[in-house]
N, C-alpha and C positions, 0 to 999 in steps of 0.2 A: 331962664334965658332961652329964647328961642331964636334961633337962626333960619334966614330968609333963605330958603337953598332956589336952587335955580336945576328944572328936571333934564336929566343924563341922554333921554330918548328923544322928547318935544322939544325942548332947549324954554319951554315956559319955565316965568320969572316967580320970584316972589313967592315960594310954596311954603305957608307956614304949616302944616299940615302934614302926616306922615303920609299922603297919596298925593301924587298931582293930578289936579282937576282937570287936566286937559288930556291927558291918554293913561289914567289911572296906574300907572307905576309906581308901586311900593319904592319911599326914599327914606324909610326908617334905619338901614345899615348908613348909608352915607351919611345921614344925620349924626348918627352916633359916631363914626369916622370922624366927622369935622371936632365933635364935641370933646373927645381927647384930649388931653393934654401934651404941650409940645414936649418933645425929646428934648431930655437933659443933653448939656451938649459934655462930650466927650473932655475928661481930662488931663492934663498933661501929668499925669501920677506915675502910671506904667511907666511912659517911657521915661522920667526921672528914675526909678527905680531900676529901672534894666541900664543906664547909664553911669549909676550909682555902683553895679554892680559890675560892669567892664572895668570901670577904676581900679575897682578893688583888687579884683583879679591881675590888673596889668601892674599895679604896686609889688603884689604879689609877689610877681611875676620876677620882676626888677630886682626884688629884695632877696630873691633865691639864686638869680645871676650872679648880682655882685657877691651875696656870701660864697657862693663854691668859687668863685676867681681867687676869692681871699686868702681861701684855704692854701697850706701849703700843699706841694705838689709830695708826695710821698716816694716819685722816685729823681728828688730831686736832691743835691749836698750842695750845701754853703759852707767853703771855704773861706775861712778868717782874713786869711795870709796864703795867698797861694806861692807855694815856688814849684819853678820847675824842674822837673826830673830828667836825668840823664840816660837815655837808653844806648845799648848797643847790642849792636844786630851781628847775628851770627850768621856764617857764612852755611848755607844749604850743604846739607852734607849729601854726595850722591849715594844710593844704595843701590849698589851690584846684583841682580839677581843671581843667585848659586847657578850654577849650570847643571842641566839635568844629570843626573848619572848615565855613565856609561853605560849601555847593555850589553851584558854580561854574553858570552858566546862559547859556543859547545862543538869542537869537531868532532864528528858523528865516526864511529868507531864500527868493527866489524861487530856484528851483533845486536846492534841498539834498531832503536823504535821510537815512534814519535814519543807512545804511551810509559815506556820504561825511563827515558828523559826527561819527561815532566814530572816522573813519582822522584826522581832522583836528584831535581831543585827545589821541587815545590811539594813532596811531600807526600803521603802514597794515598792523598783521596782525590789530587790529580788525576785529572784527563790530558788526553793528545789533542782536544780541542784548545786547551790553555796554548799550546804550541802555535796554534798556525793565527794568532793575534796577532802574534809579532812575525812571522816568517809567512807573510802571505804569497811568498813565493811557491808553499808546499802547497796550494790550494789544488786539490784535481789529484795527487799525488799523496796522498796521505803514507799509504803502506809500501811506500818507493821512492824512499831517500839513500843517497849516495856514500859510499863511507869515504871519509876526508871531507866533506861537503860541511859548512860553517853554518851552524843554527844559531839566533839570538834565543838566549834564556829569558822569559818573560821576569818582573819584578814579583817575587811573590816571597815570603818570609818563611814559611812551615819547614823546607825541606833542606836550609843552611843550618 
């Protein structure tokens, strides 16, 4: 079976022949082009299949929703018969905070010393620095305190 092509270059008719006679241009590719067989036409399979397959999924889907709603809820209690309970309320009790202790106080005698009155509360590895925490009056004055003069005794446990 041979087909009448018509040439691509001259536009002459009729060329049974793989050259055309009028400006010699090989038409043996076009020939065979024509001579093909048409495309199968595309069909609807895939996309049934990929349709087929969002069903599926979305059943799925549906059927794993409704099972976990169904479920019971675990931190949940069903009560038969509920009755109500009675409460009563206690009245807030206030709590007093203790009051600090008193500091303790030392009238400073003929003889004494910052250092001799701290070994003499608090213990003989006592310093006269423990003294002037609480008496920061003595500041500047250390080794010139007054006798009769009232010193606070710092809180310390070793030397009661």
């Amino acid at each position: 079976m041979t087909l009448n092509l018509n040439c691509p270059v001259c536009s002459y008719q009729d060329i049974t022949g793989d050259t055309c006679p009028n400006c010699d241009t090989d038409v043996r590719v076009i020939r065979m082009l024509q001579e093909l067989p048409p495309a199968p036409t595309p069909s609807a399979k895939p996309f049934n299949i990929v349709l087929l397959i969002l069903i599926l999924i979305g059943l799925g889907l549906a059927v794993a929703i409704f099972w976990r709603l169904s479920l019971p809820q675990p931190n949940t209690v069903v009560v038969a018969d509920p009755t109500p309970t009675q409460t009563t309320k206690i009245a807030p009790v206030a709590v007093i905070p203790p009051k600090p202790p008193e500091p303790k106080t030392y009238k400073v005698q003929r003889g004494d010393n910052l250092s001799a009155i701290a070994q003499k509360f608090c213990g003989q590895q006592a310093t006269w620095q423990i003294m002037l925490k609480d008496n920061p009056q003595l500041q500047g004055r250390e080794n010139y305190i007054d006798v009769g003069e009232v010193l606070k005794i710092p809180h310390c446990q070793e030397g009661m």
